[in-house]
DSSP file (Angstrom, degrees, kcal/mol; ACC not computed):
  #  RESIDUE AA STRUCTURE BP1 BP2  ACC     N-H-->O    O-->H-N    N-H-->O    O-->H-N    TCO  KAPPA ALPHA  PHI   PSI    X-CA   Y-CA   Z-CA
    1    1 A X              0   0    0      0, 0.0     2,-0.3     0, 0.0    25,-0.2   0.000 360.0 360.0 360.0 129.0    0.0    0.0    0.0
    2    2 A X  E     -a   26   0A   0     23,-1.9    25,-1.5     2,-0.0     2,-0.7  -0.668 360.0-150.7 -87.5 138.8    1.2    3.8   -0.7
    3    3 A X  E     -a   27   0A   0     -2,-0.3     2,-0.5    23,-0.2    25,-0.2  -0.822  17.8-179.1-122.8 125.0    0.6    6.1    1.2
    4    4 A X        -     0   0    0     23,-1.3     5,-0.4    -2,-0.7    25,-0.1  -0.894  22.0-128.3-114.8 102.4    0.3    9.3   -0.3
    5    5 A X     >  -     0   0    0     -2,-0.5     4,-3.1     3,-0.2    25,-0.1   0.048  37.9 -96.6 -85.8 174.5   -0.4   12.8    1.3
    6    6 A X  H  > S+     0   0    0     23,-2.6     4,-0.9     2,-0.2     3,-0.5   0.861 122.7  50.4 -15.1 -78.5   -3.3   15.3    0.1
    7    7 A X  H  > S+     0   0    0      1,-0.2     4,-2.4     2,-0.1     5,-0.6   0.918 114.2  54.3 -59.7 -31.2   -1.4   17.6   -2.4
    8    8 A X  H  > S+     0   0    0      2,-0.2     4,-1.7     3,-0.1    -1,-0.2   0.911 108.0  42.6 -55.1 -51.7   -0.2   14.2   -3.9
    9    9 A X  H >< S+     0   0    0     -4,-3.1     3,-1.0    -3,-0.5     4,-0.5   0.942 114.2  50.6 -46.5 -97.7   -3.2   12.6   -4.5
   10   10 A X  H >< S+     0   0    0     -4,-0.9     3,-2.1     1,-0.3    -2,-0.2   0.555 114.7  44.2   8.8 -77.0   -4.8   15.7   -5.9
   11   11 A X  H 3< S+     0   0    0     -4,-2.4     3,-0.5     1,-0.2    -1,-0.3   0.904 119.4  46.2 -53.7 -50.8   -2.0   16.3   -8.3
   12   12 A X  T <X S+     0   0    0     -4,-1.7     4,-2.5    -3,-1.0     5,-0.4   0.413  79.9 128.3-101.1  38.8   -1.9   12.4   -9.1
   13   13 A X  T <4  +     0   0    0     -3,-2.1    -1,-0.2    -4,-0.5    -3,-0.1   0.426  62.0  35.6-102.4  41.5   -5.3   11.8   -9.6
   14   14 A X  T  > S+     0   0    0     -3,-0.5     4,-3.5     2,-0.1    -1,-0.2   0.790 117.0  57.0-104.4 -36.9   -6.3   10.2  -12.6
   15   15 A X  T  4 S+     0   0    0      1,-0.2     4,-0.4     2,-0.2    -2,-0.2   0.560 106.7  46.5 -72.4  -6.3   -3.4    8.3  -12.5
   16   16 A X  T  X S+     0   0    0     -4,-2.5     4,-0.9     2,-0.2    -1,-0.2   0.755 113.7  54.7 -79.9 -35.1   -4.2    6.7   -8.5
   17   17 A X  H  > S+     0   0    0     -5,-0.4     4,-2.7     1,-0.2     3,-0.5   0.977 105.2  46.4 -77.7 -50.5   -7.3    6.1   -9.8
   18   18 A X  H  X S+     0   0    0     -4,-3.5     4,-2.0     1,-0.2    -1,-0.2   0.844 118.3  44.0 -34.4 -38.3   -5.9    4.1  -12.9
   19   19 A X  H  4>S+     0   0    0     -4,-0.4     5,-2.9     2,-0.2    -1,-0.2   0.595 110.2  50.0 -96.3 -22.3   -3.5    2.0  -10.5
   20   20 A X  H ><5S+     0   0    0     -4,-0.9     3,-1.2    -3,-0.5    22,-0.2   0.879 105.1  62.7 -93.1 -23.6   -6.4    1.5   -7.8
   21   21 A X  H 3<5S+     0   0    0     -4,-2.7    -2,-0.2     1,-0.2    -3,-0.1   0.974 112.4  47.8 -31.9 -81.8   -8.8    0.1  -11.7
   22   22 A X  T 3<5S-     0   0    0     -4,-2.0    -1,-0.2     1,-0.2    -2,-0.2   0.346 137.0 -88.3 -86.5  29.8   -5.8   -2.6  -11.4
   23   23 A X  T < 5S+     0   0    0     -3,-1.2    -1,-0.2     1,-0.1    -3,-0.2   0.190  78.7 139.7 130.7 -23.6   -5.7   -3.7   -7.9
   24   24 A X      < -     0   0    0     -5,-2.9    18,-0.5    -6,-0.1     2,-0.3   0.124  38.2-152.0 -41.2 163.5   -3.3   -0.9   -6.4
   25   25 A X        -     0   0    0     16,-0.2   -23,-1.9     2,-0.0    16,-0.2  -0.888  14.3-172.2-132.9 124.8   -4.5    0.5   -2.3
   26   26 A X  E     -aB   2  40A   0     14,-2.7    14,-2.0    -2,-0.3     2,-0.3  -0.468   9.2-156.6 -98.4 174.3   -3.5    3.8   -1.8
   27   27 A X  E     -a    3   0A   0    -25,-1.5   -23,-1.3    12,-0.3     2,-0.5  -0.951  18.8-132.6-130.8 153.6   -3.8    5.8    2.0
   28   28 A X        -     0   0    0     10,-0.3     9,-1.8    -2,-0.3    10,-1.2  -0.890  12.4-150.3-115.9 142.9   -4.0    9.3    2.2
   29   29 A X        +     0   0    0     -2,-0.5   -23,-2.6     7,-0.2     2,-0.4  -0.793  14.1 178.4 -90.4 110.3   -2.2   11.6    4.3
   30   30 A X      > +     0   0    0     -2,-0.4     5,-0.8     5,-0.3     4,-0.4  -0.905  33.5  21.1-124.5 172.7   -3.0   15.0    5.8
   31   31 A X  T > 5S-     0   0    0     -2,-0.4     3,-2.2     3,-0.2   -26,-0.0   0.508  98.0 -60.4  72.3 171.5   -1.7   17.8    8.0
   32   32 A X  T 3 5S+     0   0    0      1,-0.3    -1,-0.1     2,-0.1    -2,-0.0   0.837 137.4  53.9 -44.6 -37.6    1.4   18.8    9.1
   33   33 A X  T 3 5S-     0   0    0     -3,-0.1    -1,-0.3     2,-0.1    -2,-0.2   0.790  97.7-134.4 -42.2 -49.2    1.7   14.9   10.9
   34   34 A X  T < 5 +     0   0    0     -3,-2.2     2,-1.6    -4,-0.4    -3,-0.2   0.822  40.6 179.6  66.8  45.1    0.9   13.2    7.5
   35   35 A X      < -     0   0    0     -5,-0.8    -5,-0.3    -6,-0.1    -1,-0.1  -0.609  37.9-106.4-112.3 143.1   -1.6   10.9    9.5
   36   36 A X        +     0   0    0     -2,-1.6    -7,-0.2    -7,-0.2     3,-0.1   0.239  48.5 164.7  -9.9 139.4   -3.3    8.6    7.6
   37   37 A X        +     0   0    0     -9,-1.8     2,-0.2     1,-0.4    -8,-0.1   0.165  57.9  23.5-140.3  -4.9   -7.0    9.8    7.3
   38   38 A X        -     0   0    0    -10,-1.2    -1,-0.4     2,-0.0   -10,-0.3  -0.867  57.2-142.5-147.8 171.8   -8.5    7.6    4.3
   39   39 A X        -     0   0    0     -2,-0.2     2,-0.4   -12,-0.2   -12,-0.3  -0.936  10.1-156.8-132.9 157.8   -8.2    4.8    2.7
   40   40 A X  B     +B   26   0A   0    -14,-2.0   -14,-2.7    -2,-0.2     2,-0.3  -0.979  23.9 176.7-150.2 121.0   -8.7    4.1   -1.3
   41   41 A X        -     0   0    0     -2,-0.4   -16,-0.2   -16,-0.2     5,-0.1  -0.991  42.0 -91.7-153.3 163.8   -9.3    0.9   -2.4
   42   42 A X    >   -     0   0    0    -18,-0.5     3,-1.5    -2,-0.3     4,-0.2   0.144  41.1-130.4 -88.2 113.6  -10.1   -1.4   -5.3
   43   43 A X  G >  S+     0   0    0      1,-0.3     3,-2.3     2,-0.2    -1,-0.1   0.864 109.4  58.9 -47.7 -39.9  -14.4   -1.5   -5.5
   44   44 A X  G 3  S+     0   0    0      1,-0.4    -1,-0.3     0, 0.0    -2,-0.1   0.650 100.2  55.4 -78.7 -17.2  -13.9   -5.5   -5.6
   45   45 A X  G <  S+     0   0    0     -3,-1.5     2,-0.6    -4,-0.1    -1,-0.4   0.544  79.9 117.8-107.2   0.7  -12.0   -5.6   -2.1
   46   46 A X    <   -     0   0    0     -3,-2.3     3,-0.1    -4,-0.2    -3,-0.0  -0.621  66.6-125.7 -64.8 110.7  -14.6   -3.9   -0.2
   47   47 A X        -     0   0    0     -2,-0.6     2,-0.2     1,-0.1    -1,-0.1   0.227  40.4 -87.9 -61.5 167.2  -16.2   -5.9    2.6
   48   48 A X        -     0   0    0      1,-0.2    -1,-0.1     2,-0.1     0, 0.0  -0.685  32.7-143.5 -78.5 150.7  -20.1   -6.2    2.5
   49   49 A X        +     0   0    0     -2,-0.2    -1,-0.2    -3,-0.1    -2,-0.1   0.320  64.6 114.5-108.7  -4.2  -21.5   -3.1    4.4
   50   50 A X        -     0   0    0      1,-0.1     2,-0.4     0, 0.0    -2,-0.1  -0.301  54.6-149.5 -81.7 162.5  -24.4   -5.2    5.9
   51   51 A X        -     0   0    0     -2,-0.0     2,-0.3     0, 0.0    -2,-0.1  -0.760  14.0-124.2-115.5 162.2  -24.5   -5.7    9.7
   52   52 A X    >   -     0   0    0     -2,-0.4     3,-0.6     3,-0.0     2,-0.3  -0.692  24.0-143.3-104.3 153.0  -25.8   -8.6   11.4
   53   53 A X  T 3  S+     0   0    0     -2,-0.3     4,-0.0     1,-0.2     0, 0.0  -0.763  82.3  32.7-112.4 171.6  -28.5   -7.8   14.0
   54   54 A X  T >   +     0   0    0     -2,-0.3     3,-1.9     1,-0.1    -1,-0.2   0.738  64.0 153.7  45.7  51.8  -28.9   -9.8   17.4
   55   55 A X  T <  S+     0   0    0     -3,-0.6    -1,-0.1     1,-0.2    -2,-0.1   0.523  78.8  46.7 -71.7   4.2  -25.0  -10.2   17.3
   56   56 A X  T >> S+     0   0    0      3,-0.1     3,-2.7     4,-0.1     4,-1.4   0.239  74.2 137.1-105.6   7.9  -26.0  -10.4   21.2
   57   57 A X  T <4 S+     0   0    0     -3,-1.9     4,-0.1     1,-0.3    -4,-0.0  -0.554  81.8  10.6 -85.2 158.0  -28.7  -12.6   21.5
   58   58 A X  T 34 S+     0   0    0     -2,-0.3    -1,-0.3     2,-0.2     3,-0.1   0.066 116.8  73.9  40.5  19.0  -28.2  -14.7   24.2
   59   59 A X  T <4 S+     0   0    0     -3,-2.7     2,-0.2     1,-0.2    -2,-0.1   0.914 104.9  17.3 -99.6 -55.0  -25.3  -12.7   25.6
   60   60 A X     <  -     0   0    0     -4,-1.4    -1,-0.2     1,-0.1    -2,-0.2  -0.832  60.6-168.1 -97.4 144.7  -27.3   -9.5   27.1
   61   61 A X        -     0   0    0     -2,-0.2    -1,-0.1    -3,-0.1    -3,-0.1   0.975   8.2-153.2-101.2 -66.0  -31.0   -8.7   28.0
   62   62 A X        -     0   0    0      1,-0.1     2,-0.3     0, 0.0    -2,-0.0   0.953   5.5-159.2-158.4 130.6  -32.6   -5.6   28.8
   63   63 A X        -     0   0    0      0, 0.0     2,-0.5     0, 0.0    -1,-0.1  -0.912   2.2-156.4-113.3 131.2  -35.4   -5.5   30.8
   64   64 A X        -     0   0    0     -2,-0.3     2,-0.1     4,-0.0     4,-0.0  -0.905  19.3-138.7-123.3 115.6  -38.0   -2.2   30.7
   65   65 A X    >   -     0   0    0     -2,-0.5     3,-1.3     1,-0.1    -1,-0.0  -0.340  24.2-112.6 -65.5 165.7  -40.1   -1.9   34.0
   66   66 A X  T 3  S+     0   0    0      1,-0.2    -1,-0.1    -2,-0.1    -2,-0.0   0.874 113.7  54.7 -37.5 -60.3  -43.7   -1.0   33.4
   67   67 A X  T 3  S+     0   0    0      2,-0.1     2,-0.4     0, 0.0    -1,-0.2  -0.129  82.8 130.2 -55.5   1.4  -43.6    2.3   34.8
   68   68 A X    <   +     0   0    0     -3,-1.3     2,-0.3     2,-0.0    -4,-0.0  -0.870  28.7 161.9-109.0 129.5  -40.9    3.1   32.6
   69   69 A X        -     0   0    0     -2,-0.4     2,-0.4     2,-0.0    -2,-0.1  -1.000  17.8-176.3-137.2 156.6  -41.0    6.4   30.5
   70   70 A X        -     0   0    0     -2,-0.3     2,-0.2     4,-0.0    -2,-0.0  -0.982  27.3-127.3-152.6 129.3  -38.9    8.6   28.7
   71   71 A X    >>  -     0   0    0     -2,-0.4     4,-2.7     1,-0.1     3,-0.5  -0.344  28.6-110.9 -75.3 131.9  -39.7   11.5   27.1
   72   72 A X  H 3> S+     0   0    0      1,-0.3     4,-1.4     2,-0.2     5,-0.2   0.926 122.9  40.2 -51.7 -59.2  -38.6   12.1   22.9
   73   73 A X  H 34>S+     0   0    0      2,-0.2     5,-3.3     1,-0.2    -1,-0.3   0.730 109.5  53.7 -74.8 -11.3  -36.4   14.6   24.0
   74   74 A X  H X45S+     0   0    0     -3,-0.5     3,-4.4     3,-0.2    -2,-0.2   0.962 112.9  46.3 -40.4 -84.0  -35.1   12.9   26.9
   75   75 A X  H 3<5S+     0   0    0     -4,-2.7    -2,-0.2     1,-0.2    -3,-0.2   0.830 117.5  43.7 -40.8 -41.3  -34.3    9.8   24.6
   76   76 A X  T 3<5S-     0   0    0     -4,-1.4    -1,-0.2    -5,-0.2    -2,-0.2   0.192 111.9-125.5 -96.3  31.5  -32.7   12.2   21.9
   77   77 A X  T < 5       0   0    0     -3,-4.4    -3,-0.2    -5,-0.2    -4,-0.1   0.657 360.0 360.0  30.5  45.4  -30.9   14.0   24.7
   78   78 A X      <       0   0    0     -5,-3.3    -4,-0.2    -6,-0.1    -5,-0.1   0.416 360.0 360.0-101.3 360.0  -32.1   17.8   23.9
């Protein structure tokens, strides 16, 4: 993988884009640090974006008394 800051990319980008077409993974660098902020890679190597639900059933429970309310802004904490 290359890692390549802002003004580098920018300046080389049709040709990172060409090089990530055949298989290349770039990361990109900013600020005065250069740290890594992105990554750019090759559509085909991209993990599936789905999540799995109840990746917790049977490890935790959560139990709601009767009596229990909470107000819409309560819940979105405004």
């Amino acid at each position: 993988m290359k890692i390549l800051t802002v003004g580098d990319f920018k300046t080389n980008f049709s040709e990172v884009l060409k090089a990530v077409q055949v298989g290349e993974e770039f990361a990109i660098a900013y600020g005065k640090r250069k740290e890594v902020v992105a990554y750019l890679i090759p559509k085909n190597m991209r993990k599936n974006g789905k999540r799995v639900i109840g990746i917790l059933e049977g490890k935790a429970s959560v139990i709601f008394k009767e009596d229990f309310k909470m107000t819409e802004e309560e819940f979105l904490g405004q």
